[in-house]
DRENDREN-258713 format. One line per field, with one value per residue (C-alpha): x, y, z; residue number from 1. Coordinates in Angstrom, 1 decimal, always signed. Example, Ala and Ser with C-alpha at 12.3 -4.5 7.8 and 13.67 -1.06 7.14 Angstrom:
px = c(+12.3  +13.7);
py = c(-4.5  -1.1);
pz = c(+7.8  +7.1);
num = c(1  2);
END
This chain:
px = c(-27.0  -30.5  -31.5  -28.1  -27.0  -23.5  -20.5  -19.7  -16.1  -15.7  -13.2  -10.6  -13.0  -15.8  -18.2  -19.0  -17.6  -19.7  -20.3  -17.5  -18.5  -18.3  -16.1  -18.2  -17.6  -18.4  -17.1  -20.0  -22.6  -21.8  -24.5  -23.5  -22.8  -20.0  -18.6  -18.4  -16.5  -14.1  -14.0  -13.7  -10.0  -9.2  -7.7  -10.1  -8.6  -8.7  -12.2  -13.4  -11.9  -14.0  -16.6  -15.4  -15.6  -19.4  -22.2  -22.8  -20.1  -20.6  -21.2  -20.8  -17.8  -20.0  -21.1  -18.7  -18.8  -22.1  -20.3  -19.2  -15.7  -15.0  -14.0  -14.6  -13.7  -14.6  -13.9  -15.4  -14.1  -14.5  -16.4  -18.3  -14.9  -14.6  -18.1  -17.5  -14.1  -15.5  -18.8  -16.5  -14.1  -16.5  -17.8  -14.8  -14.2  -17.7  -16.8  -14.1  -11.2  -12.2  -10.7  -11.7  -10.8  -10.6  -9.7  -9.8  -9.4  -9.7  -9.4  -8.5  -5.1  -5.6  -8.3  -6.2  -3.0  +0.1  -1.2  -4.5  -3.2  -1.2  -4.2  -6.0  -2.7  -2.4  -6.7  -6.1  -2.8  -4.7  -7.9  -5.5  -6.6  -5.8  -6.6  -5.5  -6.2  -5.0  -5.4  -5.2  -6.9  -5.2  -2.0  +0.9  +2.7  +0.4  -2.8  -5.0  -4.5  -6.2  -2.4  -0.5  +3.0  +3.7  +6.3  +9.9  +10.4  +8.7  +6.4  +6.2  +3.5  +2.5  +1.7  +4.0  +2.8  +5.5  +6.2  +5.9  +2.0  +2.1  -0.8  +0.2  -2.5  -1.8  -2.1  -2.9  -1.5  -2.8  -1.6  -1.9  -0.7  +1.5  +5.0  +6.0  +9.4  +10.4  +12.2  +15.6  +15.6  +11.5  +9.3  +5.7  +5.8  +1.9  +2.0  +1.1  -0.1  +0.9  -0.1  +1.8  +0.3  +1.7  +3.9  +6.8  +9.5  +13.3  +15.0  +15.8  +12.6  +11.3  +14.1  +13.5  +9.5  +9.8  +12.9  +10.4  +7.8  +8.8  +5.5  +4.8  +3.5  +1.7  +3.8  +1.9  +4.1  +2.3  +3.4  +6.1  +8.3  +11.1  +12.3  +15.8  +16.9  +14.1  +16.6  +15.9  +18.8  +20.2  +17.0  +15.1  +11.5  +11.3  +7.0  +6.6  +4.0  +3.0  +5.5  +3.5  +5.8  +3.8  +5.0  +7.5  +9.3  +12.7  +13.1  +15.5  +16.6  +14.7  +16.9  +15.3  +17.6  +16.0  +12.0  +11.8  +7.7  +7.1  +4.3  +3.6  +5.4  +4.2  +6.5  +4.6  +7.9  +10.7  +13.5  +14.3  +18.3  +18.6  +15.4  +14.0  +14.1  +17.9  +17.1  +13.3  +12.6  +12.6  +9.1  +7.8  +4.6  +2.9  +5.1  +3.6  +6.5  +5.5  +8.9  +9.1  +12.6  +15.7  +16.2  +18.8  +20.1  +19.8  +22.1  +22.8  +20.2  +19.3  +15.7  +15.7  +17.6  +15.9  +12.8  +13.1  +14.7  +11.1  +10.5  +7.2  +5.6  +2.6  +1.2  +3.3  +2.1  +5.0  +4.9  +6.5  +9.7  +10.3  +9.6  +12.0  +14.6  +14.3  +13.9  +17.2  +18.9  +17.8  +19.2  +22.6  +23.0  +20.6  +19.1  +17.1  +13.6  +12.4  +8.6  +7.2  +4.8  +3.2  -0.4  -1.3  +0.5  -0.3  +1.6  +0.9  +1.8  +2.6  +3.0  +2.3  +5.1  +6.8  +9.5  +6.6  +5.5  +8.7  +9.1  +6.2  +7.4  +10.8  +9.3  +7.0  +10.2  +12.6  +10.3  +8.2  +4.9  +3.7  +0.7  -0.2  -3.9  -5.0  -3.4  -3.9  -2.8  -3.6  -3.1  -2.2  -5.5  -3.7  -1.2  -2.3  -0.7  +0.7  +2.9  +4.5  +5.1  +6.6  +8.5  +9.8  +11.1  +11.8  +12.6  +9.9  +10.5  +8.8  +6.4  +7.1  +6.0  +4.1  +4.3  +0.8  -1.2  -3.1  -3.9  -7.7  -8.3  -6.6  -8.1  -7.2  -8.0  -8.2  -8.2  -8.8  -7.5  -4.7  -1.9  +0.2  -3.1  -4.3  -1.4  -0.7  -4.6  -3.9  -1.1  -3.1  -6.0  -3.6  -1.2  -3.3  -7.0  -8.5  -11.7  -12.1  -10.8  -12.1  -11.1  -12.7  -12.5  -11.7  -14.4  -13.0  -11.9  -8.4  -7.5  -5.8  -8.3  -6.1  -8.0  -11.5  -11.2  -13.0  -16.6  -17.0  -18.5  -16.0  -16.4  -18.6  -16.3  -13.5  -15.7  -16.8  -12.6  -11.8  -14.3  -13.2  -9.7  -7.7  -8.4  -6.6  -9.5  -13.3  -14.9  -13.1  -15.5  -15.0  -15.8  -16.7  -17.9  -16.8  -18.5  -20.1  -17.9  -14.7  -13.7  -12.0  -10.3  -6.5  -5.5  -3.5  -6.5  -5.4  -3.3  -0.6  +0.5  +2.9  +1.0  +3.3  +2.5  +4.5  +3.9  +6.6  +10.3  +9.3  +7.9  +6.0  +5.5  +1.8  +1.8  -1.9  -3.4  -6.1  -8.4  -10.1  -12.9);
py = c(-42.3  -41.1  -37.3  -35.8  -35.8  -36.5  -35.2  -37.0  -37.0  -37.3  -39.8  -39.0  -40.3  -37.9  -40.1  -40.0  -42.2  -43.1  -40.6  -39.4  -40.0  -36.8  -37.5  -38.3  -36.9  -39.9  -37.8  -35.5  -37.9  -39.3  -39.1  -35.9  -38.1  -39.4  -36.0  -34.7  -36.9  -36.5  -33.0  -33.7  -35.2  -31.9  -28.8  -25.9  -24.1  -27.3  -27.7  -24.2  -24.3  -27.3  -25.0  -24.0  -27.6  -27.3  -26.2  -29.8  -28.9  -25.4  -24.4  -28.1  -27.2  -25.1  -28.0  -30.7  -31.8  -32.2  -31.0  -27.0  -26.9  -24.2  -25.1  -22.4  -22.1  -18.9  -18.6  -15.8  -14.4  -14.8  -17.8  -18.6  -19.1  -22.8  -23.9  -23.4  -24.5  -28.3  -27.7  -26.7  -29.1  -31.6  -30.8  -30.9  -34.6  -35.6  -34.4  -36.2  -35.5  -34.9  -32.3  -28.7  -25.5  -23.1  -23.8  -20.6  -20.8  -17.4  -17.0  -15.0  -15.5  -18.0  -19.9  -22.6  -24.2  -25.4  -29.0  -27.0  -25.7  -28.3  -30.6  -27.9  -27.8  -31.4  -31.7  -28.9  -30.6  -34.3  -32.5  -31.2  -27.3  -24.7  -21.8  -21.5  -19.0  -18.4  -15.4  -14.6  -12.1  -9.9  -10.9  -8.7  -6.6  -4.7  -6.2  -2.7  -3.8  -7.2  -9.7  -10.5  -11.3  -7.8  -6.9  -6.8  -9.3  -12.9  -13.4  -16.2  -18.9  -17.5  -20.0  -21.2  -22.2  -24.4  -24.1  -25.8  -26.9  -30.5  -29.5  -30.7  -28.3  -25.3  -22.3  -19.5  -18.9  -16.2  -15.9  -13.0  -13.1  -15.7  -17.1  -18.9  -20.9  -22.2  -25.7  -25.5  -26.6  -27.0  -27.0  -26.0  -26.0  -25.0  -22.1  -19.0  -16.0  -15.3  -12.8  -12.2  -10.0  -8.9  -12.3  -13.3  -14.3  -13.7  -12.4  -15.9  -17.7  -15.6  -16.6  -19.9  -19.5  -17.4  -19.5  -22.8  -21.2  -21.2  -19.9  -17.4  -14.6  -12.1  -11.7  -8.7  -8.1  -5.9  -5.0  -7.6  -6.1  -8.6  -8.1  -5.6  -7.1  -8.5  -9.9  -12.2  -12.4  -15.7  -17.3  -15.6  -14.8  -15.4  -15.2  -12.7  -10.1  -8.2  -7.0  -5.1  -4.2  -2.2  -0.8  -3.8  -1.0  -2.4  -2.4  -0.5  -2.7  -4.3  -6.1  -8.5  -9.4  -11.6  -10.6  -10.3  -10.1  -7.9  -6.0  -3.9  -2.4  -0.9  +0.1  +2.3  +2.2  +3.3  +5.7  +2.6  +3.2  +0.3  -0.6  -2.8  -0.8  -1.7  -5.2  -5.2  -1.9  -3.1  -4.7  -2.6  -0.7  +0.4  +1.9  +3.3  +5.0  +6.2  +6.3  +8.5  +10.5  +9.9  +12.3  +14.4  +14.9  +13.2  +9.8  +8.1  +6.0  +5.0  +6.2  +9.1  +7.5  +4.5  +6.0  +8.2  +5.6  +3.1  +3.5  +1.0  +2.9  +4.0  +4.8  +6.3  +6.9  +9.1  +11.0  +14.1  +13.0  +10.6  +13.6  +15.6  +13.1  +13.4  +16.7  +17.5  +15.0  +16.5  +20.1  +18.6  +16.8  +17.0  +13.7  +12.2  +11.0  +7.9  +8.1  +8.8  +6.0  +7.4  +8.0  +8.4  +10.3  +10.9  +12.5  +12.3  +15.5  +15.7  +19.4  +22.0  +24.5  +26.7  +23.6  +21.3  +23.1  +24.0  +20.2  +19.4  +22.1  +20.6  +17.1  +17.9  +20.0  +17.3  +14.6  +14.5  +13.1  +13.0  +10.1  +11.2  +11.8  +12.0  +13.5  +13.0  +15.3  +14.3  +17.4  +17.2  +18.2  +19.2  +21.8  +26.1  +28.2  +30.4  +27.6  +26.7  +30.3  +31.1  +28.0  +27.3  +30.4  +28.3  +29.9  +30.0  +27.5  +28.8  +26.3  +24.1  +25.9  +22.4  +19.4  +18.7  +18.1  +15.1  +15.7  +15.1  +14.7  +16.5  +15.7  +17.4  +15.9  +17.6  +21.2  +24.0  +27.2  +27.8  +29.7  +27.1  +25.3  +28.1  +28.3  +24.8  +24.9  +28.1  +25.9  +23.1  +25.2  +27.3  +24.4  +21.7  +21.4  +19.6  +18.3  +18.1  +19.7  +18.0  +20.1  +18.3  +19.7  +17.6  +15.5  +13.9  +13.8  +12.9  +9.6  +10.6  +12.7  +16.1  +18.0  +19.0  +19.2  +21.5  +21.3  +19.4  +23.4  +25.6  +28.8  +30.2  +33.2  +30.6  +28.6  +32.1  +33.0  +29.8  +29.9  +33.0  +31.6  +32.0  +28.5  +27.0  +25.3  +26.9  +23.6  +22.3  +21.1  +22.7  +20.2  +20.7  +17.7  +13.9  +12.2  +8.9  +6.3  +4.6  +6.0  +9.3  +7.8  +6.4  +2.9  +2.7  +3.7  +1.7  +4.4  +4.3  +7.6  +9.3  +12.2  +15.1  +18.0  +20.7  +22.8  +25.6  +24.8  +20.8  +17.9  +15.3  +11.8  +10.3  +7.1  +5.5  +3.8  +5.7  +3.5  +5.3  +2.9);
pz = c(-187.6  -188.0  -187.4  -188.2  -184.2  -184.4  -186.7  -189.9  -191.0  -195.4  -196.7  -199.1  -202.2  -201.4  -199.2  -195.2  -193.0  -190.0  -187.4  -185.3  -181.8  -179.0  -176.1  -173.3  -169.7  -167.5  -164.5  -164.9  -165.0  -161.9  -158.8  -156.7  -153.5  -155.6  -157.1  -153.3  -152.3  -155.5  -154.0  -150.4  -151.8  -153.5  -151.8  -151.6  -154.1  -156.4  -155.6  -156.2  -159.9  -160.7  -161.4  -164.7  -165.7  -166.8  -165.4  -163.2  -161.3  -161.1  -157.2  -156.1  -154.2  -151.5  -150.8  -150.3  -147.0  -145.2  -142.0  -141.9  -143.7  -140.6  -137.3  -134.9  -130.9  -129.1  -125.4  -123.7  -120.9  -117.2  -116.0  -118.5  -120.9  -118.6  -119.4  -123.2  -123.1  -122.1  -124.4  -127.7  -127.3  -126.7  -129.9  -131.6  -130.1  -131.4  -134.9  -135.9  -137.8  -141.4  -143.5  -142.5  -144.4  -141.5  -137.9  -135.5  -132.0  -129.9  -126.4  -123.2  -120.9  -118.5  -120.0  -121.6  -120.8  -123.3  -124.1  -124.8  -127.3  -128.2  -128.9  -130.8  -132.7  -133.6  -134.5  -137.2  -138.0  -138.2  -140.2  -142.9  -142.0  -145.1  -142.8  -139.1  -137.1  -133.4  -131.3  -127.9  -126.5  -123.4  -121.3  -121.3  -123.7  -126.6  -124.4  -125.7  -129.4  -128.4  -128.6  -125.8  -125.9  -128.0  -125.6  -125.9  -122.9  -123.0  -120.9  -117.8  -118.6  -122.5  -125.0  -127.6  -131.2  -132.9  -136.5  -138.6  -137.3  -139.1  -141.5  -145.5  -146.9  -145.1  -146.9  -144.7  -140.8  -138.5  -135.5  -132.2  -128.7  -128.4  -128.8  -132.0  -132.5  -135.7  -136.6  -138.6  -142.0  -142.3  -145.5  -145.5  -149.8  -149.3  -147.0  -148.9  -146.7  -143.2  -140.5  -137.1  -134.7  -131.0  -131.5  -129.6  -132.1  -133.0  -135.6  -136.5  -136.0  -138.6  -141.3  -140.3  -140.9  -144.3  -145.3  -144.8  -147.2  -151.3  -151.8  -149.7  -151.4  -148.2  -145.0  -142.3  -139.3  -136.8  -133.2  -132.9  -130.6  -129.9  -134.2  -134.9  -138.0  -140.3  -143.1  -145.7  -147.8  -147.0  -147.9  -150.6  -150.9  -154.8  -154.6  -152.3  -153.6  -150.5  -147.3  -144.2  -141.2  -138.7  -135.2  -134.6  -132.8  -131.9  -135.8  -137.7  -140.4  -143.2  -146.4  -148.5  -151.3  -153.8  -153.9  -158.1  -157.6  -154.7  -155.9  -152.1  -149.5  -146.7  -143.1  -140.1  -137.5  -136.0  -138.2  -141.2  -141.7  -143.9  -146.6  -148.3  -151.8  -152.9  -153.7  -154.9  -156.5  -159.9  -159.8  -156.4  -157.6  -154.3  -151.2  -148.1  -145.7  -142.8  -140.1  -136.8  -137.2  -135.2  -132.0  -133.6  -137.1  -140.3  -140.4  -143.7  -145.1  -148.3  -148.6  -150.8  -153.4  -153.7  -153.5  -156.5  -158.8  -158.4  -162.0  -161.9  -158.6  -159.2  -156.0  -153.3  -149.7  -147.6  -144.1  -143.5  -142.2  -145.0  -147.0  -145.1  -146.0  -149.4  -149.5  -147.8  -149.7  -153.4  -151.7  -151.7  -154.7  -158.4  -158.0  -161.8  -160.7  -162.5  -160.9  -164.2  -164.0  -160.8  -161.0  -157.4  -154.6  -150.7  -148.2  -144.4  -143.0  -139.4  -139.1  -141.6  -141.2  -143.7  -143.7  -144.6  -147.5  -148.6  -148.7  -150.3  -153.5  -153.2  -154.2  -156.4  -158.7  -158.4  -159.7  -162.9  -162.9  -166.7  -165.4  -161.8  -161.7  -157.6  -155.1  -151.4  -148.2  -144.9  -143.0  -139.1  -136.7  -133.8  -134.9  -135.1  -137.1  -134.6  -133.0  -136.8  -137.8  -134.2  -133.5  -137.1  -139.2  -142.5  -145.9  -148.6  -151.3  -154.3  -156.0  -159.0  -162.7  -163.7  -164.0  -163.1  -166.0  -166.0  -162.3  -162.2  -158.2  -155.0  -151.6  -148.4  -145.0  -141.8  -143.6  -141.8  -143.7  -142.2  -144.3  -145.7  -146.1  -148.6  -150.6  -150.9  -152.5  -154.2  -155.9  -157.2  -158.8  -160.8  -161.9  -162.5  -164.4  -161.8  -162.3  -158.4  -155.6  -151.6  -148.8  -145.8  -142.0  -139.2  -137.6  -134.8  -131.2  -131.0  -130.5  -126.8  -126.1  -125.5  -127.7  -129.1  -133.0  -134.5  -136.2  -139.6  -141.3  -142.3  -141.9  -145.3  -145.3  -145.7  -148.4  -150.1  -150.3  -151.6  -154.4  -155.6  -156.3  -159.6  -161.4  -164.6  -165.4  -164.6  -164.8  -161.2  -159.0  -155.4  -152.6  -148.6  -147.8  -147.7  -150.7  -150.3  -151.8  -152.5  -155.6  -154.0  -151.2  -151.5  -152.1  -149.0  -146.8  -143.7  -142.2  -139.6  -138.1  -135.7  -134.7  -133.7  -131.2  -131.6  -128.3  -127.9  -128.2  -127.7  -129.8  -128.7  -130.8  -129.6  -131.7  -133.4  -135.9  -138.1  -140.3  -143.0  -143.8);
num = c(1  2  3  4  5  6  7  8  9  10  11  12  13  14  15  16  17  18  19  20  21  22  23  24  25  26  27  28  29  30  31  32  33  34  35  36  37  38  39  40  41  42  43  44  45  46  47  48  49  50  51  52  53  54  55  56  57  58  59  60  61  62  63  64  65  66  67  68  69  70  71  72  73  74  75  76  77  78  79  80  81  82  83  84  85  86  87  88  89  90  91  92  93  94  95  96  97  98  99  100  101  102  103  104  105  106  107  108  109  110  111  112  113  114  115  116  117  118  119  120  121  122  123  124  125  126  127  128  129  130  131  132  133  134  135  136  137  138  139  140  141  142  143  144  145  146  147  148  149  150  151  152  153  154  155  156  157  158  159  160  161  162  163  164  165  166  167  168  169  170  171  172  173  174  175  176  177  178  179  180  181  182  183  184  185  186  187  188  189  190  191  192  193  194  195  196  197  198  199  200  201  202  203  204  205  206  207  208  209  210  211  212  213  214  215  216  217  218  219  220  221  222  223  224  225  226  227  228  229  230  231  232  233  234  235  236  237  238  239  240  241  242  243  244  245  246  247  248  249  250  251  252  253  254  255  256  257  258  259  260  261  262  263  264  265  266  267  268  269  270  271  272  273  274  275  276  277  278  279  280  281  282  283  284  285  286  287  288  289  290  291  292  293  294  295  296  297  298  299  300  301  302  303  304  305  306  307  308  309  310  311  312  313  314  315  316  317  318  319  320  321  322  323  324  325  326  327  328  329  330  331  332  333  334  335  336  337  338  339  340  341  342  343  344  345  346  347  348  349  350  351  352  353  354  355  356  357  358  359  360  361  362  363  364  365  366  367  368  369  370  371  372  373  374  375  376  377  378  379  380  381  382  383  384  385  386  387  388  389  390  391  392  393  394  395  396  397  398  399  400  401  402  403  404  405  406  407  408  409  410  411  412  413  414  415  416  417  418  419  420  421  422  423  424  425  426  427  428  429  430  431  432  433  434  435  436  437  438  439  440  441  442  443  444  445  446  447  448  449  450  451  452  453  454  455  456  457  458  459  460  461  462  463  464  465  466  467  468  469  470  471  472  473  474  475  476  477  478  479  480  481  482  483  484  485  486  487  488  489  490  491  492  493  494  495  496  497  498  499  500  501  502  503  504  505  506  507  508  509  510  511  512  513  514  515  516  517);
END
C-alpha cells in the first residue's frame, strides 16, 4: 500500500507482509436518521453512554427523537384546570405512544377522576416511561405541604396509583397526594429511585414495593402518615445507597437488615425506639438524626450505641435530643467511640441550656476525632437566656482538653451571644487552630410567626469582646457575616427541625422544615 497509511506486520524471515487492515466501525458511518433510531431502541441511560463511542456519536443522544422525550400535563386550578384537562389530553392522544423518558402529570383535587388517572397510567405504561411523576396538589391531610392524602385516615374519593405501573423501563417513580397499593409477589428489575410524598400506603404496601425492586438504590419517605413499622428485613435492600424518612409521624420503628451499600441515612420524626444502624452501619457514612423526645423519661433504644460504633461516618448531623441520649447513656457506662473517620460534625440545638452544653462537652470527650475538620451548630432563635438559666439549673460539665486538632472550620447559626453561646466559642478558639471561625445572627421571622428575631448586626461591643478572645492560633479568621458560597455550608443542608419553646415550667414542640439553600 502506497504512502505508508496502514500498519505493516514483519514475517518471521525479516520481510513485511501486506498491510494489516484497521477495524472499520460501519456503525459510525451510518446516516444519523439511522443511528437515532438505533438510539430510540436503547434506554436513556444506554443511549447517553454512546457518547464515549467517538466523537460521531457524541451528543447524538439529545437528540433521538424528533418529538420531546418529556411528557408533561399541568392542570391549573379552578376553571380553567377543565379546559386544559381536554386540550392536554388531546395532545397526548394526537402524539402517539412512542417511548418517552419522563411522564409528569400534576393536578388539583377534583379535577380528574380514577379512570383519569388510570389512562394516564396505562399511556406512560404503553410509552415505556423511565421517569414518572404524579402529584396532586391539595385534598386532605398534609394539603399546606402541597400532597393530599398525608393523613392518617384515607380519604373518601382520593386517587389510587397501583404498583406496579406496567412500564418495563422504569427507573425512577415520584409520586404526592395519593393512595398507592402494591401487588404481591411483583418485579420491577428496573426501578431504581423512588420518592413518596403525603402518600397513602401500609406498612405492607411498602414491603411489597421495595421488596419488588432489586435495584433500588434511593428511597425518600416524607409525610406519610399511615407508616408504624417501616421494616425491611424479610426482603432485603441489597443496593440501597440512600434512606430519607421525614415526618411519617406515626413512625417509631425503622429495621433494615440486609442493606451492605447504604451509603446515607437521614430520619426527621417521631422518638425512633428501634434503628436502622444495627444492621447497616458497617458501610453507613452519612447520618442525619433529628427525633422529637418521648413525653417522659428516657426508654431503651439503641441509638447511642450504634451511633458511636459507625466506624466509616464521616459526616454526622444530630439534634439535641439525640444528643441528649447519648450523652446520658456515656454517663452510665464508658462507651469506646469508633468515629475516628469523621471529618464533619453538626448538631441542631433546640435549646441552649447549661444541659445542652454540658451535652455538647460530654460528646465531644467521649469520642475522638483525629480527621474532623468543620464543625457546624445551629443554635435555637427563639430561646433567652434568662428562661434556660431559670428554668434549667444543670451542672457545669467542664470542656474536653483536645481533641481538636485538625479542626479548620466552626460555624454557628442563629448566634446571638448569649452565655453558653460565648463559652461554647471561647472553647473552640482555644482548643482548636481554626483557620475560620462564622458566628452569624439570626435573620428571619419565625416560621409561625410568634416572634420578631432579632437584626442580622450584632452588637459591635459584642464583636469588639469576641475579637479580643484568647486564640490557639492568631491567624483564625473571625467572621460576622454569611459568606457567599457553598463551600462553608454542611452537606446535610436540607434541614428538618423540631423547634422547642421553652416558656416557664412548659415546653412546647412547633414542628417545620428549614431549607438552607
Amino acid at each position: 500500500m502506497e504512502g505508508g497509511g496502514g500498519k505493516r506486520r514483519r514475517s518471521e524471515g525479516g520481510g513485511h507482509e501486506a498491510p494489516e487492515e484497521e477495524e472499520e466501525d460501519r456503525i459510525s458511518d451510518l446516516p444519523d436518521a439511522l443511528r437515532l433510531q438505533i438510539l430510540s431502541l436503547l434506554p436513556l441511560k444506554s443511549a447517553i453512554r454512546t457518547g464515549a463511542l467517538s466523537s460521531r456519536w457524541r451528543g447524538l443522544w439529545e437528540q433521538r427523537w424528533p418529538e420531546p422525550s418529556s411528557v408533561r400535563v399541568r392542570l391549573p386550578p379552578g376553571a380553567a384546570g377543565a379546559a386544559a384537562r381536554v386540550e392536554q389530553f388531546g395532545l397526548i392522544d394526537r402524539r402517539g405512544r412512542r417511548r418517552v423518558d419522563c411522564f409528569s402529570l400534576a393536578f388539583h383535587g377534583g379535577q380528574l377522576a380514577q379512570p383519569d388517572l388510570r389512562r394516564c397510567l396505562d399511556y406512560a405504561a404503553a410509552c415505556e416511561v423511565e421517569d414518572l411523576q404524579l402529584r396532586l396538589d391539595g385534598g386532605s391531610g398534609r394539603g399546606s405541604r402541597g400532597g393530599g392524602g398525608g393523613g392518617a385516615t384515607r380519604g373518601r374519593g382520593m386517587l389510587t396509583v397501583h404498583f406496579p405501573v406496567g412500564s418495563r423501563l422504569l427507573a425512577r417513580l415520584s409520586i404526592r397526594g395519593l393512595n398507592l397499593t402494591a401487588a404481591a409477589n411483583a418485579m420491577v428489575a428496573t426501578l431504581e429511585v423512588i420518592h413518596l410524598h403525603s402518600v397513602f400506603l401500609t406498612d405492607a404496601a411498602l414491603r411489597r414495593v421495595v421488596g419488588a425492586c432489586p435495584r433500588l438504590r434511593e428511597l425518600d419517605l416524607r409525610y406519610c402518615r399511615r407508616l408504624r413499622r417501616i421494616d425491611f428485613s424479610a426482603v432485603g435492600v441489597p443496593n440501597l445507597r440512600s434512606f430519607t424518612v421525614v415526618d411519617c409521624s406515626r413512625t417509631t420503628e425503622v429495621r433494615v437488615l440486609v442493606a451492605p451499600r447504604l451509603r446515607s441515612f437521614r430520619f426527621s420524626g417521631a422518638f425512633l425506639s428501634s434503628n436502622i444502624l444495627s444492621g447497616a452501619g458497617g458501610s453507613l457514612e452519612h447520618l442525619y438524626i433529628c427525633s422529637g423526645g418521648p413525653e417522659t423519661g428516657l426508654p431503651p433504644t439503641n441509638l447511642p450505641t450504634s451511633v458511636l460504633n459507625l466506624s466509616n461516618l464521616s459526616v454526622l448531623t444530630l439534634c439535641s435530643i439525640a444528643l441528649q441520649y447519648i450523652s446520658a447513656s456515656t454517663a452510665k457506662a464508658v462507651t469506646e467511640s469508633k468515629l475516628h473517620s469523621l471529618r464533619e460534625l453538626h448538631f441542631l440545638m433546640f435549646g441552649m441550656a447549661n444541659s445542652n452544653l454540658a451535652d455538647i462537652y460530654s460528646f465531644l470527650k467521649t469520642c475522638s476525632f483525629p480527621q474532623l475538620e468543620r464543625f457546624f451548630v445551629q443554635l435555637p432563635t427563639n430561646i433567652r437566656d434568662s428562661f434556660t438559666e431559670n428554668f434549667l439549673e444543670v451542672a457545669e460539665e467542664d470542656p474536653p482538653k483536645g481533641g481538636l486538632e485538625n479542626l479548620w472550620l466552626a460555624k454557628m447559626t442563629n448566634f446571638k451571644g448569649h452565655r453558653n453561646e460565648m463559652q461554647l466559642v471561647e472553647f473552640l478558639l482555644r482548643k482548636s487552630s481554626l483557620k475560620k471561625l462564622l458566628l452569624i445572627a439570626p435573620t428571619e421571622d419565625h416560621p409561625q410567626g410568634l416572634r420578631k428575631i432579632q437584626s442580622d448586626v450584632l452588637p459591635n461591643l459584642l464583636k469588639t469582646e469576641i475579637m479580643h478572645l484568647e486564640r490557639a492560633s492568631a491567624n483564625t479568621q473571625i467572621i460576622f457575616s454569611e459568606p457567599d458560597g457553598p463551600h462553608i455550608q454542611p452537606l446535610h443542608s436540607e434541614v428538618f427541625v423540631r423547634a422547642t419553646l421553652i416558656c416557664g415550667p412548659c415546653i412546647l414542640v412547633l414542628s417545620y422544615v428549614v431549607l438552607y439553600l
